[in-house]
N, C-alpha and C positions, 0 to 999 in steps of 0.2 A: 703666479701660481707656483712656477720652481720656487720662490722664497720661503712658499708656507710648509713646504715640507720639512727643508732644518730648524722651521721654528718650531713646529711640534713635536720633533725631535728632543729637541735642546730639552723641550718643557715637559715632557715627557721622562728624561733621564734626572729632572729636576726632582718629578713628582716623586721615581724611584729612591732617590737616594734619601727624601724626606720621610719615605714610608720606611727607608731601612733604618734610619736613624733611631724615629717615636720607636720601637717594640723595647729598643738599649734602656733607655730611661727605665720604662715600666716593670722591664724585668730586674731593673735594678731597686723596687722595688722587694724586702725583705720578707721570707716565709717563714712560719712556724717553722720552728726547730733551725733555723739558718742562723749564723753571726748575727748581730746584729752590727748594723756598719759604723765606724769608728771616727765620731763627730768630732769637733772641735769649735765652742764656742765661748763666749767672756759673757761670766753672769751682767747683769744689772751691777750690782755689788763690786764689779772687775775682777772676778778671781775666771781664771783661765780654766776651761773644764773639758773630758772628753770622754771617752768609755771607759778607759785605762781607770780612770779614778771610782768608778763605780763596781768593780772585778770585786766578788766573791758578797756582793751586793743585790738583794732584790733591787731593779730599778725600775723604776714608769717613768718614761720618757711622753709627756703631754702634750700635742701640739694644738695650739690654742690660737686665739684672738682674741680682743677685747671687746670686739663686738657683736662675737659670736653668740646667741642666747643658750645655746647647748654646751658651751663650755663654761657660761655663766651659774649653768647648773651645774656640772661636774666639778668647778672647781670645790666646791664646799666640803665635799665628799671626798677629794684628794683632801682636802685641808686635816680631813679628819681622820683619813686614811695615815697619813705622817704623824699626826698625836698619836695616835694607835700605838703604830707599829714601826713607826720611827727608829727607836730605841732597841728593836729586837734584827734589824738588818733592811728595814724599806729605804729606800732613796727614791727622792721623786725630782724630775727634771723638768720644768716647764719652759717649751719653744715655743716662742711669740711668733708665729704669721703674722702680727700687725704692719702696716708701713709706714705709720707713724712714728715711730722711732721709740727709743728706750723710756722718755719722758714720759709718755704714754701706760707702757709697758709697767713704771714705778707707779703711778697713780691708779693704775686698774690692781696691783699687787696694794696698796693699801687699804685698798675699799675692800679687799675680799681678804683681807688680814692673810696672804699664803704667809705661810712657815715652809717653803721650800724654794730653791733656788731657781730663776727665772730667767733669762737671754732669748735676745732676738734671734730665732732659725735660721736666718740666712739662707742664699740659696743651694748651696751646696747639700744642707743636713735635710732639708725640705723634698731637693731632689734624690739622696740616696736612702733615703725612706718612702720615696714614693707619693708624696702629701701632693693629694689634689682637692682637699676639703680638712674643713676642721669641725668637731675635736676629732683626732684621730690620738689612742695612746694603747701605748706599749708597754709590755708586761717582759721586760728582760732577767733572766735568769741569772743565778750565782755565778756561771758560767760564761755568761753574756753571750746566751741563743733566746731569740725570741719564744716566749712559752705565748702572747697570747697578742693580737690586736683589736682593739674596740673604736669600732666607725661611731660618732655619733655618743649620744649620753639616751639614761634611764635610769630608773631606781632600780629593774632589775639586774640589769649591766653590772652600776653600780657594786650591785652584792655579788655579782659571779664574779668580776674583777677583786673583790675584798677573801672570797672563798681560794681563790688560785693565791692570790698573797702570801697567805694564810700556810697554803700547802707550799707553797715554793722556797717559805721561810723556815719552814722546820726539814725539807732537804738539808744534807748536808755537802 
């Protein structure tokens, strides 16, 4: 009977320190109008990328899977979003949540013809953005502060995501 009181003790200061920990992560999650946090990944391709490189850039930062069906939908629509407006100051980033590795990654980028740069998320950029589902993307400003995030896909999304573009690209 004396045993079982420092062991729910123990388990107890166990539980707390696990409940102080999760809020860190979440809240390290990114808000509207906040930085956005400053990744560092190596495309598909190998070229070395991170936010630095996108300053004074619209950016969408796209976190995806290949076996996602709702990013299987969004991607088309990034595809087309980059033709657009590519050439006027969009940058689009696509992070793979897959855990199938890069191979993967190249084969689901062929099938959907992207025109924009593609690397596996890792865990570090997955947990300072807060990713607990995909699609999740991000509408980063010239300034590189979050202007918008979209959980999930839709045709309507789709067009409010292309309307904020739009306005974010003729800011100066």
């Amino acid at each position: 009977m004396n045993q079982t009181k420092p062991l729910i003790s123990v388990l107890l200061a166990c539980l707390v320190a696990v409940a102080l920990a999760l809020p860190s992560k979440l809240e390290a999650a990114p808000r509207l109008g906040q930085p956005a946090p400053n990744f560092k990944v190596v495309t598909t391709s190998g070229q070395a990328v991170s936010l630095e490189n996108y300053r004074g850039y619209v950016l969408i930062v796209d976190f995806f899977a290949t076996w996602c069906q709702p990013c299987r939908q969004s991607i088309p629509h990034l595809v087309e979003m980059n033709r657009k407006y590519g050439k006027q100051g969009l940058q689009i980033l696509g992070l793979s949540a897959d855990e199938n590795g890069e191979r993967a990654v190249k084969s689901f980028a062929a099938e959907y013809r992207i025109n924009y740069p593609l690397a596996l998320a890792g865990d570090e950029a997955t947990g300072d953005f807060g990713i607990r589902s995909v699609p999740v993307m991000f509408v980063i400003d010239k300034k590189g502060a979050i202007a918008e995030v979209y959980r999930g896909f839709s045709s309507e999304m789709g067009n409010r995501m292309e309307q904020l573009v739009k306005r974010l690209l003729a800011e100066k």
